[in-house]
C-alpha positions as CSV (number, residue, x, y, z in Angstrom):
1,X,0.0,0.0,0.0
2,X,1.6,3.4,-1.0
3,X,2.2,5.4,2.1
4,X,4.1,8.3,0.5
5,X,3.6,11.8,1.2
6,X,-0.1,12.9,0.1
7,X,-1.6,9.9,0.7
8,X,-4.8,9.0,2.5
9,X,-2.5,6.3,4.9
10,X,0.2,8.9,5.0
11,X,-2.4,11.4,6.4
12,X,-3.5,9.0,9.1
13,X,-0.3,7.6,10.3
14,X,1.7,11.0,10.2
15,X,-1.0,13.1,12.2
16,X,-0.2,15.7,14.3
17,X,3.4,15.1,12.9
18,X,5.2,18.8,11.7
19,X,5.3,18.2,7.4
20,X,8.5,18.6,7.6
21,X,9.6,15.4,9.9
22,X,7.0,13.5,8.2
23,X,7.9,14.1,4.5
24,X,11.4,13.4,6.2
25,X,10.3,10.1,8.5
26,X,8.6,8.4,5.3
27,X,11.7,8.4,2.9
28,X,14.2,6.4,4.9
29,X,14.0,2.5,4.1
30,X,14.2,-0.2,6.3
31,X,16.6,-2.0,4.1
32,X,18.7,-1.9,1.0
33,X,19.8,1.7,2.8
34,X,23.3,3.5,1.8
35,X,25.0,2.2,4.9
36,X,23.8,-1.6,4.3
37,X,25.2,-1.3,0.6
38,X,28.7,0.0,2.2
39,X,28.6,-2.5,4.4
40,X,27.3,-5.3,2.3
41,X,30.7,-3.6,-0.4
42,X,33.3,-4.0,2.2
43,X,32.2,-7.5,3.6
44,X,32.0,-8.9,0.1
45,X,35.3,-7.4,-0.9
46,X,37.0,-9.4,2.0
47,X,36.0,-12.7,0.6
48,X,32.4,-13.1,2.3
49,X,29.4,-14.2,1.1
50,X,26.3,-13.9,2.5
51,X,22.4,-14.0,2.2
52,X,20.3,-10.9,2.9
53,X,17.3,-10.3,5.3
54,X,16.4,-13.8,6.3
55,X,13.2,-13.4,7.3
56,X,13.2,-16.8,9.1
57,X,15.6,-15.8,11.9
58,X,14.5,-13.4,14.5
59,X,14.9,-9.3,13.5
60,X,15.4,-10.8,9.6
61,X,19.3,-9.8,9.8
62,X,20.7,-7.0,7.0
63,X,23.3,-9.7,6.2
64,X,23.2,-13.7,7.4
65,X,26.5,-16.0,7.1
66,X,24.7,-19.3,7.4
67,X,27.8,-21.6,7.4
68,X,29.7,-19.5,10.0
69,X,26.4,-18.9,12.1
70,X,26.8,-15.3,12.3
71,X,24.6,-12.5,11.4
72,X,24.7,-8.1,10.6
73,X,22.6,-6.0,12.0
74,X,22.7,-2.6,10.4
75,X,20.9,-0.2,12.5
76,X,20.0,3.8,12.1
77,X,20.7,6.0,14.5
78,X,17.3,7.5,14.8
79,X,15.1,4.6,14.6
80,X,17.3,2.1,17.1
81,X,18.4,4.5,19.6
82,X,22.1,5.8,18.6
83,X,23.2,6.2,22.2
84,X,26.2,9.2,21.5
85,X,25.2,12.1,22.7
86,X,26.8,14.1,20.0
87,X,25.4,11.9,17.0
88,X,22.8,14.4,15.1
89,X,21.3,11.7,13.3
90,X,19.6,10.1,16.5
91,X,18.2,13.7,17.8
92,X,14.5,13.2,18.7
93,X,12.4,15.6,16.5
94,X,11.3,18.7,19.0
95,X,7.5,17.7,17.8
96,X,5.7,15.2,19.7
97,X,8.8,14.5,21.5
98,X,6.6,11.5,23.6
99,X,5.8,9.9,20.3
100,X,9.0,9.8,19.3
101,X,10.8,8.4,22.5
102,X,8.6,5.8,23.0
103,X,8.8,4.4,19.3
104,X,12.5,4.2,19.5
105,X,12.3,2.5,23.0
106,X,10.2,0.1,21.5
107,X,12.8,-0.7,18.5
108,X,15.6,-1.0,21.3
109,X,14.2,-3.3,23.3
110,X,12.9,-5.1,19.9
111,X,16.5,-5.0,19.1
112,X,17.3,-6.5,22.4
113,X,15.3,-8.9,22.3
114,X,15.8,-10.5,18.9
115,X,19.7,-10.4,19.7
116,X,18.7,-12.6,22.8
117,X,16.9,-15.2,20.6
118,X,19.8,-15.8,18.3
119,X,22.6,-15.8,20.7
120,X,20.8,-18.1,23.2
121,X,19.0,-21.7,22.9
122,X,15.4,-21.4,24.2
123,X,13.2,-24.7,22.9
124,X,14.4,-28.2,24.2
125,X,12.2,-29.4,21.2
126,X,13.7,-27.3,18.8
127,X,17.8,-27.3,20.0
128,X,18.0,-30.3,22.2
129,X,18.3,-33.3,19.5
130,X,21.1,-31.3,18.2
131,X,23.1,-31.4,21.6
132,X,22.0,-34.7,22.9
133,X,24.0,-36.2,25.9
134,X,26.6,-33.2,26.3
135,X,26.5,-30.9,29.5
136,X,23.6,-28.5,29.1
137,X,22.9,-25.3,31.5
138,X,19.9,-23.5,32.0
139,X,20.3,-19.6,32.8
140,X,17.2,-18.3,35.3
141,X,15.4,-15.6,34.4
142,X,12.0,-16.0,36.5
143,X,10.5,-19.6,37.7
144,X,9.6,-20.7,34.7
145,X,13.9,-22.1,34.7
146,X,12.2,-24.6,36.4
147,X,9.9,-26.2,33.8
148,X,13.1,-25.8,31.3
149,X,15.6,-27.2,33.6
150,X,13.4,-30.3,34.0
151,X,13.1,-30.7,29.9
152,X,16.2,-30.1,29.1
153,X,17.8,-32.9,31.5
154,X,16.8,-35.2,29.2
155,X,19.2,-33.8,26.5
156,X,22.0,-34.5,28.8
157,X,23.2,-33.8,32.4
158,X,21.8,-30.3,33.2
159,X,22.9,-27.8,35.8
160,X,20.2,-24.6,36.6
161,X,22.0,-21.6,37.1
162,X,19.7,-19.2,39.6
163,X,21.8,-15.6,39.0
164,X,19.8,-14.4,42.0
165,X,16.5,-14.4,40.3
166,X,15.1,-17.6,40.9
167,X,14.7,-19.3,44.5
168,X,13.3,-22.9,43.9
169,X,11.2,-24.4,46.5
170,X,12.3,-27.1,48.6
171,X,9.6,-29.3,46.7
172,X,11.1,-27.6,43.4
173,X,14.3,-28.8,44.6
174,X,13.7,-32.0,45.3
175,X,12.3,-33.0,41.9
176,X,15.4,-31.0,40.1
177,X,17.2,-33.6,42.0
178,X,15.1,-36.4,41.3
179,X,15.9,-35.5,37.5
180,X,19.5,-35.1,38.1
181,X,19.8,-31.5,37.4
182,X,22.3,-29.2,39.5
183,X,21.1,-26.3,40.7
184,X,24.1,-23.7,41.2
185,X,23.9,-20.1,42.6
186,X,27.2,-18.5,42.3
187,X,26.6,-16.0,39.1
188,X,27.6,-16.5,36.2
189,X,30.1,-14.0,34.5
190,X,31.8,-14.9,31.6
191,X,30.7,-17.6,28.6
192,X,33.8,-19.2,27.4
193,X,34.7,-20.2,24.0
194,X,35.2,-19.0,20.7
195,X,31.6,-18.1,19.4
196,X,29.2,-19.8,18.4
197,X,30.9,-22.6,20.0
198,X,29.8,-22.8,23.7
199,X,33.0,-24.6,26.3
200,X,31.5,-23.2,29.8
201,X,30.8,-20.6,31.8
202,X,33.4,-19.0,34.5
203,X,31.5,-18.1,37.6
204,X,31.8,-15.0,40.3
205,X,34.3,-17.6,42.4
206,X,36.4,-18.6,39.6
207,X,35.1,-21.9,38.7
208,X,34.5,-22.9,35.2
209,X,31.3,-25.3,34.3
210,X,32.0,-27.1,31.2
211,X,28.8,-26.7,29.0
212,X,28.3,-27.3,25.3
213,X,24.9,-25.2,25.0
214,X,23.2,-22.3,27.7
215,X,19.5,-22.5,27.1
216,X,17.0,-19.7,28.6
217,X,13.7,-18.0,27.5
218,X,14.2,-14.5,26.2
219,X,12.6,-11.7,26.4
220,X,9.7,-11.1,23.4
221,X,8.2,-7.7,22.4
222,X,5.5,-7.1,19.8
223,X,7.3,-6.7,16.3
224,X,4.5,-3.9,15.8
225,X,2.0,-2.0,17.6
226,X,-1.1,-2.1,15.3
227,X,-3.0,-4.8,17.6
228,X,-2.2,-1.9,20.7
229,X,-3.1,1.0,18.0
230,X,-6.9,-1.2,17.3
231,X,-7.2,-1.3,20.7
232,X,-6.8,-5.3,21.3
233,X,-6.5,-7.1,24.9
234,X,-2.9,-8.2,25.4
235,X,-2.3,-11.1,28.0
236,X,0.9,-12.2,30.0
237,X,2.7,-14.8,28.4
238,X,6.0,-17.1,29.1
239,X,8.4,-15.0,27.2
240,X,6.4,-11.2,26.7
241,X,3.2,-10.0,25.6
242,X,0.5,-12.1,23.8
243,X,-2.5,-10.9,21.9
244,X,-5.8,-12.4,24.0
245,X,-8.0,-14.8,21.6
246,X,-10.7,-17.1,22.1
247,X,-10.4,-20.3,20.1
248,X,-11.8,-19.2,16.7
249,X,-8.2,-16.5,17.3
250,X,-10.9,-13.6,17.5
251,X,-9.7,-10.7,19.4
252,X,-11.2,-8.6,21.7
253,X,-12.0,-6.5,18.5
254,X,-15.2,-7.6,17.2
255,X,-13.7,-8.6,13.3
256,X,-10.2,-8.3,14.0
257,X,-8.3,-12.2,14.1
258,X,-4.7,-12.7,15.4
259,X,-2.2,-15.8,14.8
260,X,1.1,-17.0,15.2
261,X,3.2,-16.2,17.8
262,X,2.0,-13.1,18.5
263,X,-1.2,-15.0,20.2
264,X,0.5,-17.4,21.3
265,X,1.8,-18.7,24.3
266,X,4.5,-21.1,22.5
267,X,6.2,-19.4,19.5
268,X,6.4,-22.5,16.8
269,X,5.8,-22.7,13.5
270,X,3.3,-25.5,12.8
271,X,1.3,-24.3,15.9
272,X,1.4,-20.8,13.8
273,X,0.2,-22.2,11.0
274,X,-2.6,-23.9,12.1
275,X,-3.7,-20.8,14.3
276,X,-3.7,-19.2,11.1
277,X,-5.5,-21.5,8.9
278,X,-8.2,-21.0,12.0
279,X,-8.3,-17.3,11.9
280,X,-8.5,-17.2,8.1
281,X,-11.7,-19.1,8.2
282,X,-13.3,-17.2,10.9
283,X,-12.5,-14.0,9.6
284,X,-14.3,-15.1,6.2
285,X,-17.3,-16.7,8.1
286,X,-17.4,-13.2,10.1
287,X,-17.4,-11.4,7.0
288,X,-19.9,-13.6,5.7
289,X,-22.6,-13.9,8.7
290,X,-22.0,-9.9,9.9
291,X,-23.2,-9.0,5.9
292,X,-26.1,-11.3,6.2
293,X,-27.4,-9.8,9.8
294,X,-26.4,-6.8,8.5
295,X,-28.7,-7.1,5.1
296,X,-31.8,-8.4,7.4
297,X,-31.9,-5.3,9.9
């Protein structure tokens, strides 16, 4: 849909916005930009190849090196926080300053997030096969460490590391230790090992833990806020933020449907799928039924 300058959805989504900052705002791309093609120049001309903006891992990385498991993020100074003081670039327009701050915290902690879920193992289903029988950890971040410390033990030995923000129970820590799994509560402060490879983990005494993998559950934020903007119910969930649905995925928006792991409590892509194949078909019957009550009034 065009949203250039002049346009009905240009009109809407840049109200209140001084013409200036908005004629600015809507000409800078989110990919394909002048510094992505410097970088993507210099990278290439020291050997590298790469594939661009896989929208399969999370953020969809400016520049993905499959074989060496390493990604490019390359971020704006405006939209993604530039943190220098002196950088012009990242100045928050003197209009709706409000508006403006709280879109680029949003981005940041977006940013933060999706930097979590690639450096860090999250799904015992998904990662565990792939590490079976080598020493695992599990990194607390609330109690939930403790359903994932008693998954991943069957992947191989385990060892639940609390960082001070997780307590088990006594009756948590007696099934850890029917499982087998550790728990340790020195911190953690320093992963050792050549990236992406995994060794251990030197702790605040000076003890290393050999590990091969450090699984945790990060940290998930809305990629957008058009569900907030409609006006939809959000609901806790395990990781962030879900949209609330009933079972036909309808939101608390009369005619507005939401699937995939933005509704759901387990991000994973068949479950996605099928929630949207539901949704689909209830937004058509919706369609359908609303016309026909509509048509008899």
């Amino acid at each position: 849909m065009d949203d250039a300058p002049g346009t009905k959805r240009h009109a809407r989504r840049w109200k209140d916005v001084d013409p200036a900052v908005s004629e600015a705002m809507s000409r800078v791309r989110s990919k394909n930009t002048a510094p992505e093609m410097t970088v993507r120049r210099m990278v290439h001309a020291m050997g590298y190849r790469f594939r661009l903006h896989r929208k399969d891992l999370p953020g969809s990385p400016d520049l993905v090196f499959p074989s060496r498991r390493k990604v490019i993020f390359v971020h704006g100074c405006f939209w993604h926080g530039h943190e220098d003081p002196n950088c012009r670039r990242a100045r928050i327009p003197k209009s709706r300053v409000e508006f403006w701050s709280a879109k680029v915290k949003r981005n940041k902690q977006r940013d933060a997030a999706n930097i979590d879920a690639l450096t860090a193992s999250g799904c015992p289903y998904c990662h565990g096969y792939e590490l079976n029988q080598r020493p695992l950890g599990v990194l607390a971040r609330d109690q939930m460490a403790f359903h994932q410390a008693m998954l991943v033990q069957d992947w191989g030995t385990t060892t639940l590391f609390t960082q001070g923000l997780f307590s088990p129970t006594s009756e948590q820590v007696a099934a850890l230790s029917s499982r087998g799994v550790k728990v340790e509560h020195t911190q953690i402060v320093e992963l050792v090992g050549n990236a992406p490879t995994l060794d251990g983990v030197r702790l605040a005494d000076g003890r290393t833990i050999e590990l091969s993998a450090l699984f945790t559950l990060p940290r998930t934020v809305p990629a957008s806020d058009l569900a907030e903007r409609l006006g939809c119910l959000f609901e806790d969930g395990p990781t962030g933020p879900i949209i609330s649905t009933d079972e036909r995925r309808q939101t608390s928006v009369p005619g507005v449907f939401a699937a995939g792991d933005a509704a759901s409590p387990m991000p994973q892509a068949t479950l996605a799928a099928a929630a949207g194949v539901i949704a689909a078909g209830s937004a058509h019957q919706s369609i359908i039924f609303a016309g026909a009550e509509a048509g008899r009034k």
